[in-house]
C-alpha positions in Angstrom: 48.0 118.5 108.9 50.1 115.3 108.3 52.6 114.9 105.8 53.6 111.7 104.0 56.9 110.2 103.3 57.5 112.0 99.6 56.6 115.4 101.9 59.0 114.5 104.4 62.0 113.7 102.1 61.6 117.2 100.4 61.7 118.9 103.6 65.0 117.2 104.5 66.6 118.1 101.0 65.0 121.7 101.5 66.7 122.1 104.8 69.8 120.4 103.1 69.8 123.2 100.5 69.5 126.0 102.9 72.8 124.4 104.6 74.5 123.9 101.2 74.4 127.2 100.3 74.7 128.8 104.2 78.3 126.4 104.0 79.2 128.1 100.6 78.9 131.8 102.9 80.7 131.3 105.8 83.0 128.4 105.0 83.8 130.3 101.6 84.6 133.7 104.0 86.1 131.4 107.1 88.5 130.4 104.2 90.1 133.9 104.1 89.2 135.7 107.4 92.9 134.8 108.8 94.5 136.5 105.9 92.0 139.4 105.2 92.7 140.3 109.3 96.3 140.3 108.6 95.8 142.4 105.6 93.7 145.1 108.5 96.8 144.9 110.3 96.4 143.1 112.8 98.8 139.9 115.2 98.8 136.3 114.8 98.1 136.1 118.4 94.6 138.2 118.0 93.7 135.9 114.8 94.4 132.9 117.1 91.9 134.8 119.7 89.5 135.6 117.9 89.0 132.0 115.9 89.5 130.5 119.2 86.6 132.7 121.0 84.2 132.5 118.4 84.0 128.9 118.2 84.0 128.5 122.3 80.8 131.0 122.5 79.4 129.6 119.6 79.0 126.5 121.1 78.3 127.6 124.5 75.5 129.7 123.5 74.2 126.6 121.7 72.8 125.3 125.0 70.4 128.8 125.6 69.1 128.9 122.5 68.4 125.3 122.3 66.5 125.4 125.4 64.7 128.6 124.3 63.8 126.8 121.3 62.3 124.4 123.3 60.1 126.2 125.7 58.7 128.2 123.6 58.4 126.5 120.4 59.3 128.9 118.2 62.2 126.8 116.6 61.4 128.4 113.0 61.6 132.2 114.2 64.8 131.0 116.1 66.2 129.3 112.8 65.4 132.4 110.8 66.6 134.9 112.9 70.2 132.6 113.6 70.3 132.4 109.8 70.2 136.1 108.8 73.0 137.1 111.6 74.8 134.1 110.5 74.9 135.1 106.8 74.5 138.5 106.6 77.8 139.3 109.1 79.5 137.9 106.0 79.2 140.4 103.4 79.2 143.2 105.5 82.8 142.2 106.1 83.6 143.8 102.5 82.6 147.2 104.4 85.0 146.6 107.5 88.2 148.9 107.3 89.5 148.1 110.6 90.1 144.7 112.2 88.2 146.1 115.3 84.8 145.6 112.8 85.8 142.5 111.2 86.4 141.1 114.2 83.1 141.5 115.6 81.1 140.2 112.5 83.4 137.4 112.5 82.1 136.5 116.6 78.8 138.0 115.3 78.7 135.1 112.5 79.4 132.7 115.0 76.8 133.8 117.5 74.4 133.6 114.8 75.3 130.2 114.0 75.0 129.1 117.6 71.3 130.6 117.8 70.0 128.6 114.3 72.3 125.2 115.0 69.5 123.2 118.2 66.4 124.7 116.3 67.6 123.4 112.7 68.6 120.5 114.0 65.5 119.5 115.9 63.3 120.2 112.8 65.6 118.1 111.0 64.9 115.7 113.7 61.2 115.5 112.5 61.3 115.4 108.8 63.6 112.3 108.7 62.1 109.7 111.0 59.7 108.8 108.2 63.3 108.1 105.5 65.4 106.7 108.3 67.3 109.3 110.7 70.5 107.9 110.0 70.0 108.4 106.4 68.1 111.7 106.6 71.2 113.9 108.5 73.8 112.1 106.2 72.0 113.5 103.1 72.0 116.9 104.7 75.7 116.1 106.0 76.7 115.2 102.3 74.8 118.7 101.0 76.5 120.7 103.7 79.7 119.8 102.8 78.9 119.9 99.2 78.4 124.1 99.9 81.9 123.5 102.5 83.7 122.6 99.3 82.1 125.1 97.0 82.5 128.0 99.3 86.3 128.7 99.4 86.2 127.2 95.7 84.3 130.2 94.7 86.3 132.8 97.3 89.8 131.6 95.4 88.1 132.1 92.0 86.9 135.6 92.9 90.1 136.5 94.3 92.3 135.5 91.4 90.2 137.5 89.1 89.9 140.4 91.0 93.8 140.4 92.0 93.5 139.3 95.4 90.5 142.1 96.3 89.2 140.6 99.1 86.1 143.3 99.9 84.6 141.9 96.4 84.8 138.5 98.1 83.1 139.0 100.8 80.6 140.9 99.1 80.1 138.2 96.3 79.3 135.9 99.1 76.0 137.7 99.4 74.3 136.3 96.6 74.5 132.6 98.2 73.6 133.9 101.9 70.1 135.6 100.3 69.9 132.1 98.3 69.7 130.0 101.7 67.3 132.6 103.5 64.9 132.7 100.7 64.7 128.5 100.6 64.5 128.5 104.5 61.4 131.1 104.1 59.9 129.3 101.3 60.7 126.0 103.7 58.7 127.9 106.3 55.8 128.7 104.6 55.1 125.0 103.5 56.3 123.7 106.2 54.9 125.6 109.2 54.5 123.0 111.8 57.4 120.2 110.7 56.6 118.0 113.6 53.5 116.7 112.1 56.1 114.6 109.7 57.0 112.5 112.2 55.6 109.3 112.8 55.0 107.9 115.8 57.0 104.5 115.9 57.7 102.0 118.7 60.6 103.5 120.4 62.4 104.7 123.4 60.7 107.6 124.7 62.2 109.0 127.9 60.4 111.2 130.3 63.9 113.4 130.6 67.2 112.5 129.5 68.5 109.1 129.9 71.7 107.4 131.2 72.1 106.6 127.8 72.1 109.9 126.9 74.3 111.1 129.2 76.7 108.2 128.2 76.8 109.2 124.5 77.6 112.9 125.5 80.3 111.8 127.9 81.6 109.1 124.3 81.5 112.6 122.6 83.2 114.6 124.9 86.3 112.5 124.7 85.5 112.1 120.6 86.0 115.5 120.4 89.1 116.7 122.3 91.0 114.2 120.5 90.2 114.7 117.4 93.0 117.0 115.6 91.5 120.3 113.5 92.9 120.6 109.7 95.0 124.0 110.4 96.9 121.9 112.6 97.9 119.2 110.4 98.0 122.0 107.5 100.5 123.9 109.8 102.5 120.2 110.1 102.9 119.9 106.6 103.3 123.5 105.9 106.4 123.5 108.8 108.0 119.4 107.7 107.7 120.9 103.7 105.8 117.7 103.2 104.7 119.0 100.1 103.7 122.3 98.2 101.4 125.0 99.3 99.1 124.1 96.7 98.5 120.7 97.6 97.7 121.4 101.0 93.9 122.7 100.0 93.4 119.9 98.0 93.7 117.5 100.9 91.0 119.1 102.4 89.0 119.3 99.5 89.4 115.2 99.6 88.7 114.6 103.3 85.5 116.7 102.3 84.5 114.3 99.8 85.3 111.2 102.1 83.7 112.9 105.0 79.9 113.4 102.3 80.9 109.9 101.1 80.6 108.4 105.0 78.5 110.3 105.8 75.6 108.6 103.4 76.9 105.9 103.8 77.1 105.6 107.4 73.7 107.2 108.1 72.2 104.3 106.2 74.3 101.8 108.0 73.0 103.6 110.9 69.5 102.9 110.1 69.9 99.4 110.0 72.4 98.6 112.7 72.3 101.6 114.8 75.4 102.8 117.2 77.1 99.7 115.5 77.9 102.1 112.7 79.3 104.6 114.8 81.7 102.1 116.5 82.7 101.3 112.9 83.4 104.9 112.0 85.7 105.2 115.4 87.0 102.1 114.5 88.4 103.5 111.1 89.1 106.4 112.0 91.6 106.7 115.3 94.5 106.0 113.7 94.9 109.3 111.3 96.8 111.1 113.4 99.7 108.9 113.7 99.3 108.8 109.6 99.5 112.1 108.7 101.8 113.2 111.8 104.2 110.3 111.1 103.8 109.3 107.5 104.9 110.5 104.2 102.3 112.0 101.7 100.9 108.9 100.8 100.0 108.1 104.3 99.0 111.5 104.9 96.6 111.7 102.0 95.4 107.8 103.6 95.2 109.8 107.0 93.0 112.4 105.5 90.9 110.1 104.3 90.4 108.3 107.6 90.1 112.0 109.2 87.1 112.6 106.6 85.3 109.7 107.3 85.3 110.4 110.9 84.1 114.1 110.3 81.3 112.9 108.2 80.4 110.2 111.4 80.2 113.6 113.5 78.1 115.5 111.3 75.6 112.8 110.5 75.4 110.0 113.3 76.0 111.9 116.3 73.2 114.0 115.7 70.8 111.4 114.5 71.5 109.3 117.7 70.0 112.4 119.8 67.0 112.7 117.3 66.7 108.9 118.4 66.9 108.8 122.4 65.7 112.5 123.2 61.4 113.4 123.0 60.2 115.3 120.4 59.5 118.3 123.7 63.4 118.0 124.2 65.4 117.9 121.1 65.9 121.8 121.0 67.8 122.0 124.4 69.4 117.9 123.9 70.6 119.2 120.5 72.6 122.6 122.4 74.0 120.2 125.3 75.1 118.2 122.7 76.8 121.3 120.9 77.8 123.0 123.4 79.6 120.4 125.1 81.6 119.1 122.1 82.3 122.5 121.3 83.8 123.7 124.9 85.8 119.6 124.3 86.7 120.4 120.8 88.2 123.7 121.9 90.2 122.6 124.9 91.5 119.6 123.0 92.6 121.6 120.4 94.2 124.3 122.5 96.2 121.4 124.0 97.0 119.3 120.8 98.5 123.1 119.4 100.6 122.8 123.0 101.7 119.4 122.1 103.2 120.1 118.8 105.7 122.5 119.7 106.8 120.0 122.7 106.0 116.5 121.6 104.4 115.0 119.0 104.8 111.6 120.3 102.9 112.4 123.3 100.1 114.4 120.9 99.6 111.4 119.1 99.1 109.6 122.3 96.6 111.7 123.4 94.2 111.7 120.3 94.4 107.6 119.6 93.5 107.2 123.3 90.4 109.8 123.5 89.4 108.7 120.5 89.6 105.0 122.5 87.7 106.2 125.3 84.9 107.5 123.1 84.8 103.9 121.4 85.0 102.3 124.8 82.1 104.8 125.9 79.7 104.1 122.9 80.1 100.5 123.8 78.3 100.7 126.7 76.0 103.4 125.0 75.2 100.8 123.1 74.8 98.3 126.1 72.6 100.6 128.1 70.4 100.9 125.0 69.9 97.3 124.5 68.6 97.5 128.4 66.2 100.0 127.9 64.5 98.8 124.3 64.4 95.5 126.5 62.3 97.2 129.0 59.8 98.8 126.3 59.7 95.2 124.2 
């Protein structure tokens, strides 16, 4: 069965949906799991584990499912299965009266993610070659964090109401989690073989994976360590009294905006002028940390900004540039290298930025402008090598 353009863009903002209102779940919980565990009784240190080691094998066990996904095909019961352990760990936190429990949904929520994340995104891949792939993943960037935003938005309104309870949080965050498994179902069902939406365009098609690829990854890598994560920077201004407790949300809240914002807008730029717009997003945004480690609020809130847009280049190009150089046969395992391998780079970089505050923050700032170089200085010849290859095809 083929599908035509009209079919294709709904299946994009179907998929969008499901992520908007998976983002509202566990963003929405991931917004009060430090505090609820402290509230179990439990250390710092073990909150600072157990954030740190769901992330590292949630990304490394991107790489397995993504190549399960594609040797077998079966990226929609691999979506749907991901999704259920992804959302459903959430409100069966409002039952956990230990930390030992919560502790293992919260790694269980992550593994969950980590088995949906290759196969979502390679049906992604085929439902937005036919509106531009640049455009198509920042549209579902822009949903996702439109759910990001909502999430702890609706966790903070539930808990003043219900005098800080936070079992009827959790639980409340059900109602969204069954929301996003009943559109991925009903997505399924009219959907059932997605790659018949893509067309078939002159374009690089490699046999394996390219030097290019392996390029981009090695631009990402470096992307990744350097780029700083928000408790940090909340911690900064939190610890320098920068400004009041109550602010410090709402500067997230506007880097999520900037980062839906670039990310439209830089998946259509994308479209039209390719790693070009990715260059442009590193080029605006290597300078935050300096801002918003060195500057006063208004530079801070410029900072964010800057941070935002280079979030939203993350979550949009840097997967549609993989949906671009990688075979349709492929894009499932591409998709978990890709993951894993920023993951395992996000997490190391982190663990040494949080190093580097406590001993310099000169040489922290160092560090993330000059990865954040390298990666620029890697997509450059990204771009080069691609050049070479559509050269070869022309």
């Amino acid at each position: 069965m083929k599908y035509d353009k009209q079919a294709a863009v709904r299946f994009v903002v179907l998929l969008g949906l499901v992520s908007l209102f998976s983002d509202m779940t566990y963003e929405g919980a991931r917004s009060i799991n430090g505090q609820f565990l402290n509230i179990l009784g439990t250390s710092g240190s073990v909150v600072g584990w157990v954030a740190g080691l769901g992330e590292l094998i949630g990304y490394g066990l991107r790489f397995i499912s993504g190549y399960i996904a594609d040797k077998t095909k079966k990226y929609w019961l691999i979506s749907i299965i991901g999704y259920c352990i992804n959302l459903l760990c959430v409100p069966l936190l409002a039952l956990a009266g230990y930390w030992q429990i919560a502790v293992v949904l919260m790694i269980g929520e992550r593994i969950g993610k980590a088995l949906r994340t290759p196969s979502r995104d390679a049906l992604l891949s085929f439902g937005t070659k036919q509106l531009g792939t640049g455009w198509g993943y920042g549209l579902h960037e822009a949903m996702d964090q439109i759910g990001a935003t909502l999430g702890p938005i609706l966790v903070g309104a539930i808990l003043a109401l219900r005098n800080f309870h936070y079992q009827d949080a959790y639980f409340m965050l059900l109602f969204p989690a069954i929301i996003a498994i009943s559109i991925l179902i009903f997505t399924f069902r009219i959907y059932p073989k997605p790659e018949n939406l893509e067309i078939k365009t002159k374009s690089i098609e490699f046999k394996g994976y390219s030097k290019v690829f392996w390029w981009y990854v090695l631009a990402v890598i470096f992307i990744a360590a350097g780029y700083v994560d928000f408790p940090i920077i909340a911690y900064h201004i939190k610890f320098k009294e920068i400004m009041s407790d109550t602010f410090i949300p709402m500067i997230y809240a506007l880097a999520m905006i900037s980062d839906a914002i670039a990310a439209l807008i830089l998946g259509k730029l994308f479209d039209k002028i390719g790693l070009k717009s990715l260059i442009i997003a590193i080029a605006l945004s290597f300078l935050f940390a300096p801002m918003v480690f060195l500057g006063n609020v208004t530079w801070i809130v410029i900072g964010m900004i800057l941070w935002g847009i280079g979030m939203g280049a993350q979550e949009s190009i840097l997967r549609a540039v993989i949906a671009n150089i990688v075979p349709q046969n492929k894009r499932g395992t591409a998709f978990g290298t890709f993951n894993a391998l920023f993951g395992i780079s996000w997490f190391i970089g982190s663990a040494f930025i949080g190093y580097m505050y406590d001993f310099s923050l000169t040489i922290l700032i160092i560090f993330s402008v000059a990865t954040q170089i390298l990666g620029f200085i890697f997509i450059l010849i990204s771009e080069q090598k691609l050049k070479v290859e559509q050269t070869k095809i022309n």
